[in-house]
Every structure is written in C-alpha cells, then in structure tokens.
ZARO-417463 format. One line per 4 residues: their letters; for each residue x, y, z of N, C-alpha, C. Coordinates in pm, 1 decimal. Each point is the difference from the previous one (the first is absolute). Layout:
// ZARO-417463
a) X,Y,Z,X,Y,Z,X,Y,Z | ...
END
This chain:
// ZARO-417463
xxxx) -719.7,-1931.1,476.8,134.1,-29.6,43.2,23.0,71.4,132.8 | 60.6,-80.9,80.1,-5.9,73.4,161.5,131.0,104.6,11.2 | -30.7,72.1,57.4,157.8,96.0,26.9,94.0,-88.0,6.9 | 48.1,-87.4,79.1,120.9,-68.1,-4.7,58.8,-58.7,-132.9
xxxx) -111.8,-29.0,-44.5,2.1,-41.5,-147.6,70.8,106.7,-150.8 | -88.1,86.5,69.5,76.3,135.7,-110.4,148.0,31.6,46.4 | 17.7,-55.2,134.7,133.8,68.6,11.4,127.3,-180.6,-80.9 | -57.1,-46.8,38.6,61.2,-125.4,-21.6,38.3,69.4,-190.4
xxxx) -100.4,5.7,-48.4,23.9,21.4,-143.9,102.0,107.2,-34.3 | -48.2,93.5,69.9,69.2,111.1,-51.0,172.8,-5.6,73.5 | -16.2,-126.7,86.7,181.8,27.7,62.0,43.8,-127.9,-118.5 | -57.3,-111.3,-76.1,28.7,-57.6,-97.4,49.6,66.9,-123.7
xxxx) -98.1,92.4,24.6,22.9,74.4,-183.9,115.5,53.3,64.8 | 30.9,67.1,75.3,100.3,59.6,29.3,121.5,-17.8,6.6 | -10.3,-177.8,21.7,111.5,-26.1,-17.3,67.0,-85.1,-111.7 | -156.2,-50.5,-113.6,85.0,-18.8,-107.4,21.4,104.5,-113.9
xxxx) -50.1,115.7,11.7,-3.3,114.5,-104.1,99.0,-15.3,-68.5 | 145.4,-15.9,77.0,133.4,-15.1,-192.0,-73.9,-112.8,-46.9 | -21.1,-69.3,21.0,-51.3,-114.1,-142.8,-126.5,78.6,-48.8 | -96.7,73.6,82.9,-130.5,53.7,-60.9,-24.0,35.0,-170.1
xxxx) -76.2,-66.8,-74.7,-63.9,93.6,-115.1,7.7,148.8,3.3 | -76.5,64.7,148.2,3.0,103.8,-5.9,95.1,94.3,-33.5 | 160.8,-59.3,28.8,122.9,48.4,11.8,51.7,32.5,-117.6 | -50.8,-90.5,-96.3,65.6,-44.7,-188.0,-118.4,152.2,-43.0
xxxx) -141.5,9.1,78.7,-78.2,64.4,-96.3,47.2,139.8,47.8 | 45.8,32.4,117.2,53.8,122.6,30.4,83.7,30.2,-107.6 | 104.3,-69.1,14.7,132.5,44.4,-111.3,-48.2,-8.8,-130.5 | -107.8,-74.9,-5.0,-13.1,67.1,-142.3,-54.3,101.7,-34.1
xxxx) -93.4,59.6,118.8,-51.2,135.1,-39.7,102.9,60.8,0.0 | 123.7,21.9,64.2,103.6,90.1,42.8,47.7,24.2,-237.3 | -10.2,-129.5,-38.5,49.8,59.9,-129.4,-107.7,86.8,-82.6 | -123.3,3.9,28.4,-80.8,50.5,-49.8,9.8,154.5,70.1
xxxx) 39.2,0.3,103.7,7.9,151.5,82.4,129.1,3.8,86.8 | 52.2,-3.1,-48.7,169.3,42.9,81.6,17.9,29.5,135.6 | -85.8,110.9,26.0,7.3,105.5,95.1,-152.1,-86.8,125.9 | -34.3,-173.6,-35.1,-29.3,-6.8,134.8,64.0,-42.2,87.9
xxxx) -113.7,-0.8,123.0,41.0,20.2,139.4,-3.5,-191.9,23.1 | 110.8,-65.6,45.3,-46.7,-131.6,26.1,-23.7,23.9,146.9 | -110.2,-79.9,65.3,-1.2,12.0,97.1,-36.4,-183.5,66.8 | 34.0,-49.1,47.7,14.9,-90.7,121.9,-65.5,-19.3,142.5
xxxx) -93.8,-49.2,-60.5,-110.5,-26.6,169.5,-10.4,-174.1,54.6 | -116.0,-8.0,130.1,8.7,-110.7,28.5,-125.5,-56.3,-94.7 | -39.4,82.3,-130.4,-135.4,-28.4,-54.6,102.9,-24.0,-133.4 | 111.4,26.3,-52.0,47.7,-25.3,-107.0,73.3,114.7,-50.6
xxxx) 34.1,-34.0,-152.0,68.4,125.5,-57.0,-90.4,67.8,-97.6 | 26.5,113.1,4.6,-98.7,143.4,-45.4,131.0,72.2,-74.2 | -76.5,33.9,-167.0,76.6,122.0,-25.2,-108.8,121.0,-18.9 | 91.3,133.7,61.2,-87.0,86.6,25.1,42.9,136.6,-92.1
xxxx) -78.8,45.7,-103.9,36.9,88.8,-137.2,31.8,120.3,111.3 | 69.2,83.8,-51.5,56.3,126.7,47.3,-147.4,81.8,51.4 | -67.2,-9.2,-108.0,-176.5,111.9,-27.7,-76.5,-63.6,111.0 | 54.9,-150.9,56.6,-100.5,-7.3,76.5,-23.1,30.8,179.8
xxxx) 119.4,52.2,-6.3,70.2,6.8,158.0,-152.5,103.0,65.8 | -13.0,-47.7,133.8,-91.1,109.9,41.1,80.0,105.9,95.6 | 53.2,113.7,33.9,45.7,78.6,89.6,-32.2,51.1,63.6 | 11.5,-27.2,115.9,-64.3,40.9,130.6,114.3,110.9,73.7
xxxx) -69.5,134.5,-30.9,59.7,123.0,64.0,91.6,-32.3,161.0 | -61.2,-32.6,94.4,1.6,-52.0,106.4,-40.4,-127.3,67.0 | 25.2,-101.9,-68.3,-7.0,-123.6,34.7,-103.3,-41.2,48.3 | -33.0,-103.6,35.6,-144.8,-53.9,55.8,47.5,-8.6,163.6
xxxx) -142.4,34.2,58.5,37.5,6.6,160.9,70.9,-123.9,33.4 | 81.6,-11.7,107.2,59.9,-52.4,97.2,177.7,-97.6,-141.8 | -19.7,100.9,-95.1,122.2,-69.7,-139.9,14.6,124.3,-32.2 | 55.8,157.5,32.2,-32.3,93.9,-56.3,162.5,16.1,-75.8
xxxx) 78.7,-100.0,-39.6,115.4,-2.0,-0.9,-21.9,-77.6,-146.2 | -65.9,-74.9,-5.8,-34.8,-30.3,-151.4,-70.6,42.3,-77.0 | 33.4,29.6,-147.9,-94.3,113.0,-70.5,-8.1,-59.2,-124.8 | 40.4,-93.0,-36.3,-55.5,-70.1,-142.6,-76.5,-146.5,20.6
xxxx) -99.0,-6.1,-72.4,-99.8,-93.4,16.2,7.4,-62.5,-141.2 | -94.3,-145.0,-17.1,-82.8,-15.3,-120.2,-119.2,-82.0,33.8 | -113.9,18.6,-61.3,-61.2,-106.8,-7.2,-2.0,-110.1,-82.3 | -39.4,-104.7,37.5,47.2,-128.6,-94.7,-140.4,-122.5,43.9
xxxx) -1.1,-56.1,-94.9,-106.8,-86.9,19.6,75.0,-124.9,67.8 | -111.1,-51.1,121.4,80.5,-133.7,73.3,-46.0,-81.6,-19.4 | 167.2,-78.0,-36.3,-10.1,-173.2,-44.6,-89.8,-64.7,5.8 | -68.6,-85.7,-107.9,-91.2,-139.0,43.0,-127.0,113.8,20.8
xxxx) -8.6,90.1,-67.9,-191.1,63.2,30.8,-32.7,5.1,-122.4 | -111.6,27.0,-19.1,-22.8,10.3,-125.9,-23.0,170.0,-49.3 | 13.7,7.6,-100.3,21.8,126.9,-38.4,-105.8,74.7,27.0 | -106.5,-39.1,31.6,-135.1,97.0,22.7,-5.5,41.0,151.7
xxxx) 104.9,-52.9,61.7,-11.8,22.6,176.2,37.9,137.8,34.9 | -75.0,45.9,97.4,0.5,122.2,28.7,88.0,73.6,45.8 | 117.3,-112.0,101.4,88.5,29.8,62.9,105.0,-20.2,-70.2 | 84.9,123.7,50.4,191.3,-18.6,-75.1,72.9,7.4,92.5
xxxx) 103.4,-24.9,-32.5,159.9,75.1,104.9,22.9,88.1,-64.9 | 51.1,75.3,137.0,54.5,115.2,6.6,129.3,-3.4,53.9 | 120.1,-35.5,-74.5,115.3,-12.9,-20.3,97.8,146.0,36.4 | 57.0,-26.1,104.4,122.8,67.1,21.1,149.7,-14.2,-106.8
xxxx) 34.1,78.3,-81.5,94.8,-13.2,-62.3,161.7,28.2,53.8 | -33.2,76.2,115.2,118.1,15.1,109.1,35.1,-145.8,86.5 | -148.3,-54.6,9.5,32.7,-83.7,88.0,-51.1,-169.1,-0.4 | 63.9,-68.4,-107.0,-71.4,-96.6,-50.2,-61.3,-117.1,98.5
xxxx) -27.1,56.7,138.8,-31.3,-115.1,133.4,-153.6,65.9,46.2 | -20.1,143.6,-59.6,-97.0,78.2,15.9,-111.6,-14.6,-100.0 | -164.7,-57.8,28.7,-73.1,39.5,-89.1,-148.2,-3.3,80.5 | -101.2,32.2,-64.2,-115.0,32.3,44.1,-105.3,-101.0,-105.6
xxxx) -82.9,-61.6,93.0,-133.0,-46.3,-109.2,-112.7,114.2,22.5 | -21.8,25.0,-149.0,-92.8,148.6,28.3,-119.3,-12.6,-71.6 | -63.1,106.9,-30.9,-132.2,9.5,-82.1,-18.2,130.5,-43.4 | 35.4,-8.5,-139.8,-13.4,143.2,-77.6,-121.8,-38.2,-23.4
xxxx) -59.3,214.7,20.6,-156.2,-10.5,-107.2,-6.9,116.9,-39.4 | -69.4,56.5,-67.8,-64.0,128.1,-44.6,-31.7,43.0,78.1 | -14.7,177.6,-71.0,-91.2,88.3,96.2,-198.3,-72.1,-22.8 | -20.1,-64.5,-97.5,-146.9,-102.6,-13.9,32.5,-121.4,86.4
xxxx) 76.3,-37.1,15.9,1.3,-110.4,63.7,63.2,-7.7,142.5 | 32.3,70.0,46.9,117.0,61.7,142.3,-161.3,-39.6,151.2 | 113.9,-49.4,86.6,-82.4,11.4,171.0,-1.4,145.3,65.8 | 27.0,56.4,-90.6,-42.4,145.6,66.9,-130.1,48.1,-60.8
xxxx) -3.8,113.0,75.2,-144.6,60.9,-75.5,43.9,74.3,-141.2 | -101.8,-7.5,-114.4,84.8,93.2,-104.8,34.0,146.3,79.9 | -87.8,34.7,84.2,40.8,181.2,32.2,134.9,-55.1,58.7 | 26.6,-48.2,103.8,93.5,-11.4,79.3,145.1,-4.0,-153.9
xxxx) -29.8,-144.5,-63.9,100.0,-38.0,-79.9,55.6,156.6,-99.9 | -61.8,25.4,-57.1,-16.7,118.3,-98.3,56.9,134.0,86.5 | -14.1,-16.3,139.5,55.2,135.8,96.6,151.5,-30.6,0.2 | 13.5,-103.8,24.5,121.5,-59.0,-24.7,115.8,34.1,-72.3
xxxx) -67.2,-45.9,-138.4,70.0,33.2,-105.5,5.2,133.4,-79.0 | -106.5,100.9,72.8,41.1,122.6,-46.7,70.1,55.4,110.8 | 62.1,-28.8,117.8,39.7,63.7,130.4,156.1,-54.0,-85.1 | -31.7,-96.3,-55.7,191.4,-37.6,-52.4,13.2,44.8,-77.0
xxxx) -72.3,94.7,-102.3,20.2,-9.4,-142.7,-30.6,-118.4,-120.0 | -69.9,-102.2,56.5,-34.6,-95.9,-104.4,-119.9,-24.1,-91.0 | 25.5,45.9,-102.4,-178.9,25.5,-105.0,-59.2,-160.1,22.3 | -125.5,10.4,19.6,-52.0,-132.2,45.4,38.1,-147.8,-108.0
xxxx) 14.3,109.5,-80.4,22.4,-158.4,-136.5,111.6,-87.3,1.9 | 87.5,68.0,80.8,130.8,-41.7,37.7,9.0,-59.9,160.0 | -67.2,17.2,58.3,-20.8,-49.9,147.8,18.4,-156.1,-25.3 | 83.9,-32.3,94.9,-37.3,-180.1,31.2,57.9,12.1,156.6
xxxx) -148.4,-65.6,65.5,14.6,-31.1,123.1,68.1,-118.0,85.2 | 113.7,-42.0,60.8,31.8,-113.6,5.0,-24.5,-47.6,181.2 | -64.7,-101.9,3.3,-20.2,-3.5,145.5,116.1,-134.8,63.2 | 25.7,13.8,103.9,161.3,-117.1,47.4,-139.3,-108.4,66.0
xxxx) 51.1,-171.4,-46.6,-49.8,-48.0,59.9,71.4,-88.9,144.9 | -55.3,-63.6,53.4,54.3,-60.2,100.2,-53.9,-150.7,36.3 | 68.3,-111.9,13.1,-66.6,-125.0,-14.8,97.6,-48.2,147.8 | -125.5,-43.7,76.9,29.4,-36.6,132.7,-105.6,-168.4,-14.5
xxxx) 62.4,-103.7,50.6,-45.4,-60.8,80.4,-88.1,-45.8,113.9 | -130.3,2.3,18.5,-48.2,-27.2,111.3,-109.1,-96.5,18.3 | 50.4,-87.6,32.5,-160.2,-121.8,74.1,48.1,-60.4,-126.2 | 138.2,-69.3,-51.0,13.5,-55.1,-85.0,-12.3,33.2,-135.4
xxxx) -85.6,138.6,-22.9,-10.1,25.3,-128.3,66.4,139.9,-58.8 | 24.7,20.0,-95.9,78.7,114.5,-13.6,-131.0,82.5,-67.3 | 11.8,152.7,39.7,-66.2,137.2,22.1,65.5,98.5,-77.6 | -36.7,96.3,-81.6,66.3,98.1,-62.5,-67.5,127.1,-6.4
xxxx) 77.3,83.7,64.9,-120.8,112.8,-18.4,98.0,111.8,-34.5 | -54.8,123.6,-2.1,18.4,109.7,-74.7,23.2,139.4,56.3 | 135.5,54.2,5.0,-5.8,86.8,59.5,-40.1,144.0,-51.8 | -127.2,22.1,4.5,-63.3,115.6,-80.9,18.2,152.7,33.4
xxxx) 69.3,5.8,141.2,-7.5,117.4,56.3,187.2,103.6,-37.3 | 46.9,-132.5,-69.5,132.4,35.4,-18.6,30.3,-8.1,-152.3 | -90.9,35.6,-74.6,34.7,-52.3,-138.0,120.1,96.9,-75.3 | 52.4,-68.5,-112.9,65.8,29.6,-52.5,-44.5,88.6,-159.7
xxxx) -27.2,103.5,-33.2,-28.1,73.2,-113.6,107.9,35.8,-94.9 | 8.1,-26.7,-136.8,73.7,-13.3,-94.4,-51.7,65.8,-106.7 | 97.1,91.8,-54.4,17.7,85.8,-115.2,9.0,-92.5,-131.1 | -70.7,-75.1,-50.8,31.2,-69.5,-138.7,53.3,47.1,-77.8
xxxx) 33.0,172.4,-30.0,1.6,20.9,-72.3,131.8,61.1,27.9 | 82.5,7.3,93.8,124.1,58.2,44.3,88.1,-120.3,41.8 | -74.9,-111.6,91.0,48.2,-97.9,41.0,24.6,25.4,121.8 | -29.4,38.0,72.7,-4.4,61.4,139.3,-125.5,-59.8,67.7
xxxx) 72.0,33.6,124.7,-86.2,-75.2,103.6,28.3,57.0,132.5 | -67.6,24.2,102.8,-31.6,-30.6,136.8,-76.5,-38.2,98.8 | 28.7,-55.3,126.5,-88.9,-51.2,82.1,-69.3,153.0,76.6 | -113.5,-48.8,42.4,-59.3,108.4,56.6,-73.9,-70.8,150.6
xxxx) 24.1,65.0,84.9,-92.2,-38.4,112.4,-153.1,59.6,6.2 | -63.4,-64.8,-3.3,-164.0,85.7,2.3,-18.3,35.2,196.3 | -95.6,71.5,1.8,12.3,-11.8,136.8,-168.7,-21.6,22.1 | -98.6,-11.5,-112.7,-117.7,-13.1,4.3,-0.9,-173.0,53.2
xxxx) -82.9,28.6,111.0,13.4,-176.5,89.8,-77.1,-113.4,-63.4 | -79.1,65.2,-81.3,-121.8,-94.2,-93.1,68.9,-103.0,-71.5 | 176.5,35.7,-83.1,40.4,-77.4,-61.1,114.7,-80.7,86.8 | -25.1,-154.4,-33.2,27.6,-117.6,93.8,201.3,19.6,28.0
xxxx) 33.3,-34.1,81.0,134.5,-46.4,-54.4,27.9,-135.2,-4.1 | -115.4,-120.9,19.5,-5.2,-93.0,-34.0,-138.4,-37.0,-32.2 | -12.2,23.1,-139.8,-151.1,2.3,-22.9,-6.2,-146.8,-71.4 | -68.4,-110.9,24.8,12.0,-161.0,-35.2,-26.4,-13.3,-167.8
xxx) 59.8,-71.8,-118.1,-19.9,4.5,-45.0,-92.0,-197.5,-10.9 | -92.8,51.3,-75.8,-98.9,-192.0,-55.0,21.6,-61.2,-97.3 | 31.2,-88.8,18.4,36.9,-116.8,-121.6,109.4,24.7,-28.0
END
C-alpha cells in the first residue's frame, strides 16, 4: 500500500470512527474497567486500563510537555506484528509507529543495552527497548527506518519510561528497516 494510500485510510477511519465497531468495543471495556482512558485517534478508538499508562519523567525529546503514553496495537495488523503505537494520552493528534524489543532482541549491543538499564536503575528483566519509527516516501515507494540512536527504555515493571540520546555514532538515526 503506497503512503498516500495509508494516509487516505487512516483520514477515512478517522472520519467515520462514531459509527466505528471500535467505538461500541471501547465502551464496553469501559464497563469491564471503569477507570479507562478512552482515547480517540486518526487510527480509531482505544481504551487504555489505568496499569497500562507508560510515564515518561520528562517527556520525549522535542514533546517534553507530554508525559503519559500507551502502547496499543495498530489497526488492520495482525497481532504478531512487531510494530505498535505509541499513543499520547495528553494529546490524542500525537502518536508514534515504534518497535519494542528486549534486552535479547534490542539494535543495541547487549553491553551497550544492559549499561543502559543499569545507569537508570532498570533490572534487565524488566527492560523494554522501544525504537520511534519513521515512514517517508521516496522514488514512489514508502521507506521506514529506525531511529536507534534515540531509543526509548522502559521500566516494565514501574511503567516508566525515557528517551535517551546515545551519542555512540555506530547507532543509525535512520537505520532502514526490510520487508
């Protein structure tokens, strides 16, 4: 599907969401959990449990003004896909297509990743690395790559999160992702 194409969809969904399924299945989680978060994107409606909020001490660079996140799986993928949103709950016009992984599975080096997470306080079992992606257009085809040098490290086990700038040049800030 070509970029223009994804946007075409996603300004559709966007604009029939009150009629959406998604909208009926939100509210119904809301009776199963009271206390969620509805949230409203151009990808649909999301309810987001209280436990699952991620908090970001100091916001993500160049948004340091927003500090609650979620991740959420995006519309129309299938559940085994690697990539999620990363949902602004301050700001329902704000989100990120990303790529959580492990400290086993992470684009860093384990030393690097693991320095990381003990420089924050995070026991490795609890580490999740989240990298921001970026999907540009070019020569007709759309490109997505990975910004590895800015990743985002998360406390699973607190729910916390921050971005970190690496300053080691090895890791890409647009590193291509295939297929």
């Amino acid at each position: 599907m070509s970029f223009a194409t994804q946007v075409n969809y996603a300004n559709a969904t966007f604009n029939e969401q009150l009629q959406s399924p998604q909208l009926e299945e939100a509210l119904a989680a809301m009776d199963t959990n009271e206390n969620a978060i509805i949230v409203e994107n151009r990808f649909g409606t999301f309810a987001v449990k209280p436990e699952s909020i991620i908090r970001f001490e100091t916001g993500l660079v160049g948004f340091s003004a927003l500090r609650e996140f979620a991740l959420l799986l995006i519309p129309g993928t299938e559940s085994g896909n690697k990539f999620r949103l990363l949902q602004s709950l301050e700001d329902a016009n704000l989100s990120f297509i990303v790529m959580p992984t492990t400290l086993a599975t992470t684009l860093l080096t384990a030393d690097d990743a693991a320095s990381l997470a003990k420089e924050h306080g995070i026991e490795n079992d609890y580490l999740l690395m989240i990298f921001i992606a970026t999907l540009r257009e070019q020569m007709g085809k759309v490109q997505m790559t990975l910004n590895v040098r800015a990743p985002i490290i998360m406390d699973t086990s607190k729910g916390t999160a921050l971005q970190v700038v690496l300053t080691n040049n090895d890791y890409a800030m647009q590193l291509p992702v295939k297929g």
